[in-house]
C-alpha positions in Angstrom: -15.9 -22.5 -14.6 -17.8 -19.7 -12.6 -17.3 -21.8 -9.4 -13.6 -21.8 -10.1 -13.3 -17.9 -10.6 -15.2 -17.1 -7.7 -13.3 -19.3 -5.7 -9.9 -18.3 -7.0 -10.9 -14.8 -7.1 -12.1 -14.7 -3.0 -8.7 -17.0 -2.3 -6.5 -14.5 -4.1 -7.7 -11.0 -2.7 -6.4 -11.7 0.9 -3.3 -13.4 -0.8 -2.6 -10.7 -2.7 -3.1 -8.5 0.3 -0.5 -10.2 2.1 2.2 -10.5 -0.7 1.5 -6.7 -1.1 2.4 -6.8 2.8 5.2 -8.7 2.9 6.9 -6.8 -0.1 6.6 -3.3 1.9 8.4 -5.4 4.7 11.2 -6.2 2.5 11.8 -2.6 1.2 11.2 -1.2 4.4 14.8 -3.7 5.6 16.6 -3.0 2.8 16.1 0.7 2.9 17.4 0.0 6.2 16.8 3.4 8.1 14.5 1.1 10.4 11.3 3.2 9.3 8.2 1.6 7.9 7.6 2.4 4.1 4.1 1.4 3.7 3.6 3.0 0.2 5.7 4.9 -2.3 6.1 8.8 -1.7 3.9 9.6 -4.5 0.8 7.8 -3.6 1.1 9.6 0.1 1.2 12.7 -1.8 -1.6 12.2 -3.8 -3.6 10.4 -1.7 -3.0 13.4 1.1 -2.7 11.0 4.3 -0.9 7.8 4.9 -4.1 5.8 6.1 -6.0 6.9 3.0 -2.8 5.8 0.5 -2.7 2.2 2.6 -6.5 1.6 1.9 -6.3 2.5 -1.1 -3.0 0.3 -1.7 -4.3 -2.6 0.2 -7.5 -2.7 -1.9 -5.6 -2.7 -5.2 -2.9 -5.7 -3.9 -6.3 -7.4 -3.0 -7.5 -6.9 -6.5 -4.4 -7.5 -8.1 -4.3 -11.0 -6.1 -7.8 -12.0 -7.3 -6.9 -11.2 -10.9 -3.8 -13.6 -10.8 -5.5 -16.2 -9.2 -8.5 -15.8 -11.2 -6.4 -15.8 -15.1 -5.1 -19.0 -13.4 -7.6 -20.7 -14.5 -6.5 -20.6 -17.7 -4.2 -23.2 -17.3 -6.8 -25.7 -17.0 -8.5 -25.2 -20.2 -7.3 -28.1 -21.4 -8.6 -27.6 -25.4 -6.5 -24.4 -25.5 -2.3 -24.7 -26.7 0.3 -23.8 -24.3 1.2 -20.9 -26.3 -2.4 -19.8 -26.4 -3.0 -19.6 -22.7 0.1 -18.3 -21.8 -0.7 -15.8 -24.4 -3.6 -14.9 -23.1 -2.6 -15.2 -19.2 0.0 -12.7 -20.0 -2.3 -10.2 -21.7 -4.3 -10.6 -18.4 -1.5 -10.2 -15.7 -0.7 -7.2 -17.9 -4.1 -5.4 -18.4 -4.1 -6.4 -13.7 -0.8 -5.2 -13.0 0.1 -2.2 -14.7 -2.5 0.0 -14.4 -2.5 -0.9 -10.2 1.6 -0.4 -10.5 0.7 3.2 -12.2 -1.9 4.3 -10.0 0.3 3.3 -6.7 3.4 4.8 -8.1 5.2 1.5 -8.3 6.1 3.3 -11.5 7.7 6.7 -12.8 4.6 8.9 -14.2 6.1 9.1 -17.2 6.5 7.9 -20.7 10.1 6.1 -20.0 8.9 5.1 -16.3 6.1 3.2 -18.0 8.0 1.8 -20.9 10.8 0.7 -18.1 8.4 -0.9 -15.9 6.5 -2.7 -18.7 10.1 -4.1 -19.8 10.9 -5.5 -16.4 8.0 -6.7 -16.3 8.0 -8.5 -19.6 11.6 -9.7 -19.0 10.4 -11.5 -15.7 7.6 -13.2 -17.5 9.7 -14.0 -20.9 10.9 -17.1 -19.1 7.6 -18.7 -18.4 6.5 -17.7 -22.2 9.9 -19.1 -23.6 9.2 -21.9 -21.7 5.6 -22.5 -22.5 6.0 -22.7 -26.6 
């Protein structure tokens, strides 16, 4: 099992990395100024230069990608219920993403921003819960 998360975990940080990549592609195009938007306005300000707020987002998509692909091996635990590992890989995704979308500005800094962004997020995933029980 330690094999797998290492392995999962070293597959998903360059994955991550690049689905982080692609996604500032996409807003970049529909934003449609032709500019490159490499992070969100807030992270450049905190982070004070746009090479230090890239970094610092490209390490945190890597991270985020190894703690998908890692929590995907939950789905081979094969003495587990479906409810209980989507349970679980939910909590997981969760405790990954959130923090990462917070911290990059993904997010509004505030109470509603987070409550907003937690129910998007939740209503993306309800399908694969629904599904799963």
């Amino acid at each position: 099992m330690k094999k797998k998360l290492i392995g999962h975990g070293l597959l998903g940080f360059p994955l991550g990395i690049t689905i982080g990549f692609v996604i500032t592609i996409i807003v970049s195009v529909c934003i449609g100024d032709g500019s490159f938007y490499p992070v969100t306005p807030e992270l450049l300000n905190a982070m004070g230069s746009e090479l230090s707020a890239v970094v610092l987002q490209t390490m945190l998509c890597g991270i985020m990608g190894s703690g998908f692909a890692m929590a995907s091996v939950i789905w081979e635990i094969d003495s587990w219920s479906i409810a209980k590992q989507t349970g679980i890989y939910f909590a997981i995704i969760c405790a990954v993403m959130l923090p990462i979308a917070y911290i990059t500005g993904w997010m509004q800094h505030s109470v509603a921003g987070v409550l907003l962004y937690i129910g998007i997020f939740v209503a993306i995933n309800l399908p694969e819960v629904k599904s799963s029980v």
